[in-house]
KEDRENKE-510701 format. One line per 8 residues: number of its first residue (from 1); their letters; for each residue x, y, z of N, C-alpha, C. Coordinates in nm, 3 decimals, decimal comma. Layout:
NUM> a> X/Y/Z/X/Y/Z/X/Y/Z; ... $
END
This chain:
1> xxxxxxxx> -0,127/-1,414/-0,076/-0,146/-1,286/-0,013/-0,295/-1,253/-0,017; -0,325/-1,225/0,095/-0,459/-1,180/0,103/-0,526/-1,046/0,007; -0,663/-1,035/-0,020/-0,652/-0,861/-0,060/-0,625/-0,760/0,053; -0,671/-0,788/0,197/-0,634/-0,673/0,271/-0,500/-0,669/0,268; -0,376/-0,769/0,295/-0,237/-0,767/0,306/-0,185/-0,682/0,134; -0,247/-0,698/0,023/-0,257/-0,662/-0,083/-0,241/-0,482/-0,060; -0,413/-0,434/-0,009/-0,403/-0,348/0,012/-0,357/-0,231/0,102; -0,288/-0,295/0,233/-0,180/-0,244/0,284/-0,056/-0,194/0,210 $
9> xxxxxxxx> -0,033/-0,283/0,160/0,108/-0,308/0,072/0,070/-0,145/-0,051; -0,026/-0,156/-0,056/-0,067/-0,084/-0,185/-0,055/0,060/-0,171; -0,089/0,057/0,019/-0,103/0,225/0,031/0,054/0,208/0,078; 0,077/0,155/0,178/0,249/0,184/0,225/0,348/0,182/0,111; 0,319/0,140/-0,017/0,409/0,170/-0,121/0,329/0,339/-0,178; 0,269/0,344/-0,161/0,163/0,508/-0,194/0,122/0,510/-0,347; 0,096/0,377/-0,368/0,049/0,392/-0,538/-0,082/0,462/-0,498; -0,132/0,491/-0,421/-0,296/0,571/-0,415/-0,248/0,703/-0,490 $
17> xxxxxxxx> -0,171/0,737/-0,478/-0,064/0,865/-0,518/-0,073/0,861/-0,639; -0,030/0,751/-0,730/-0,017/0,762/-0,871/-0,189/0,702/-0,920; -0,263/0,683/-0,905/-0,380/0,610/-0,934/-0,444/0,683/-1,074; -0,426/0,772/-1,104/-0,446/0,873/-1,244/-0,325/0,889/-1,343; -0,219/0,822/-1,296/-0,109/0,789/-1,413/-0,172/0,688/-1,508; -0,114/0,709/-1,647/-0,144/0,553/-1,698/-0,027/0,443/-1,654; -0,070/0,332/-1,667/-0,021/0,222/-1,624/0,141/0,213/-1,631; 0,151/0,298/-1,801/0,307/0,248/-1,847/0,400/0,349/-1,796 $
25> xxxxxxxx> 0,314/0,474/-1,733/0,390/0,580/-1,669/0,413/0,524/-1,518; 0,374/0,419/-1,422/0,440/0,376/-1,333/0,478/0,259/-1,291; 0,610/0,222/-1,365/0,649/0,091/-1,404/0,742/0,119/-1,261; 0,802/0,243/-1,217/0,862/0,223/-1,078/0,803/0,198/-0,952; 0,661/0,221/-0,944/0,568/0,178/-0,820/0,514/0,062/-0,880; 0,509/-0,003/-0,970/0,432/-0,101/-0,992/0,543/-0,219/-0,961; 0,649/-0,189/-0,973/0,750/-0,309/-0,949/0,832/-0,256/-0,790; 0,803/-0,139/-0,742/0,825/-0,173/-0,594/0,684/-0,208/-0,512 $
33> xxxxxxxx> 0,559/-0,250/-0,561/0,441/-0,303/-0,446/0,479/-0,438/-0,532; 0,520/-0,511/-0,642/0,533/-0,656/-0,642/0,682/-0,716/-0,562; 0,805/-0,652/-0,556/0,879/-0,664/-0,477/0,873/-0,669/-0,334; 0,790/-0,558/-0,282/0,736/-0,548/-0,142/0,652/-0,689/-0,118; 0,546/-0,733/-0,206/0,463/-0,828/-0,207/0,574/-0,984/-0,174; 0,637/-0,966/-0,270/0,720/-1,128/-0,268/0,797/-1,114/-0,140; 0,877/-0,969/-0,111/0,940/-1,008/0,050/0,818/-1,043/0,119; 0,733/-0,999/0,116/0,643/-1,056/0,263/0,586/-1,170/0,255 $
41> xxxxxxxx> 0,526/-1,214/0,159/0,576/-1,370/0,128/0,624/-1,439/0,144; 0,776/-1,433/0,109/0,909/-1,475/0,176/0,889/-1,479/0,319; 0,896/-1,318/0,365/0,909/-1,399/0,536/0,787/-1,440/0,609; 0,698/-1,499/0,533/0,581/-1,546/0,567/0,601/-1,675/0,565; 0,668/-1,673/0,447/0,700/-1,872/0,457/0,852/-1,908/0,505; 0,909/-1,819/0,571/1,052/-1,855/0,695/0,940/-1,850/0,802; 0,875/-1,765/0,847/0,840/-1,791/0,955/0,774/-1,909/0,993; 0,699/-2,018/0,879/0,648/-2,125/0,898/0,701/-2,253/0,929 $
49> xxxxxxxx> 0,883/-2,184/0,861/0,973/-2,245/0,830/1,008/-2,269/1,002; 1,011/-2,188/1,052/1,079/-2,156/1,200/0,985/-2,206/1,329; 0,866/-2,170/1,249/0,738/-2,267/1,365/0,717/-2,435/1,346; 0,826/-2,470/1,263/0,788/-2,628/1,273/0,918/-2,667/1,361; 1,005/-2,585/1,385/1,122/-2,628/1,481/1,074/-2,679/1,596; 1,085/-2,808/1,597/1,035/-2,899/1,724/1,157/-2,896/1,808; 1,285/-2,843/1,785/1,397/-2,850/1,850/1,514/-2,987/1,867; 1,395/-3,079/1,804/1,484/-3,211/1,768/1,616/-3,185/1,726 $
57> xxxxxxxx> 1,724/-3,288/1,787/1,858/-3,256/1,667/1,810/-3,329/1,479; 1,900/-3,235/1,446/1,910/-3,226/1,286/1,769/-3,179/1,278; 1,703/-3,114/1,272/1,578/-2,998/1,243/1,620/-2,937/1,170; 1,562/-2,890/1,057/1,666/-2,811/0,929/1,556/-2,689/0,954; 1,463/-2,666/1,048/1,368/-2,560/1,040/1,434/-2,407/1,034; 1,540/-2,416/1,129/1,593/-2,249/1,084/1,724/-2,229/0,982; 1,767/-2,361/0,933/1,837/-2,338/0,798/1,755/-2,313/0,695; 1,635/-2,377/0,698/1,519/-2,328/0,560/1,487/-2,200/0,571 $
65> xxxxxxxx> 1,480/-2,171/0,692/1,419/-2,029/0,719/1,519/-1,901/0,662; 1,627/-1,929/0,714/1,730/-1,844/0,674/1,774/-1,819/0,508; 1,744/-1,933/0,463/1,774/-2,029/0,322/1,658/-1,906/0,256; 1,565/-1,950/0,269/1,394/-1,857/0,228/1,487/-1,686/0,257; 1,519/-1,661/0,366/1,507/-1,509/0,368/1,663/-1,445/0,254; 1,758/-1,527/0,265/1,840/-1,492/0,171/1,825/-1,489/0,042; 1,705/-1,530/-0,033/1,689/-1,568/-0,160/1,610/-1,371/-0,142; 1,636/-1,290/-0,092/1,586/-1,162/-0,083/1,735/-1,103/-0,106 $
73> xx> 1,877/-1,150/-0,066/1,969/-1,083/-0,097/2,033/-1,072/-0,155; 2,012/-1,209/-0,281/2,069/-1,245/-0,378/2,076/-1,105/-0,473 $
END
């Protein structure tokens, strides 16, 4: 993850909001911007998953892909 993708993530979760808490007072925004972080991750690497589909038969490109995004619904 990049720092700008970082710091997107950072304001759309609104930790700018808590930035004067101490650390151990926001263990609930601190573990929804690393959750937010790993989904986009995730569908960062299905989508890579999905751009190698050459369309050949047996291409496993959108079973990986799908494979990658369910490990979010577990």
């Amino acid at each position: 993850m990049t720092w700008d993708e970082y710091n997107l993530l950072f304001h759309k979760q609104q930790l700018n909001l808590v930035a004067f808490k101490r650390l151990m007072d926001c263990d609930e925004e601190v573990l929804r911007l690393v959750n937010s972080a790993i989904e986009a991750e995730r569908e960062a690497c299905a989508k890579v998953c999905e751009e190698t589909n050459d369309g050949t038969p047996y291409n496993l490109a959108e079973e990986c892909a799908r494979n990658i995004r369910a490990r979010g619904q577990a």
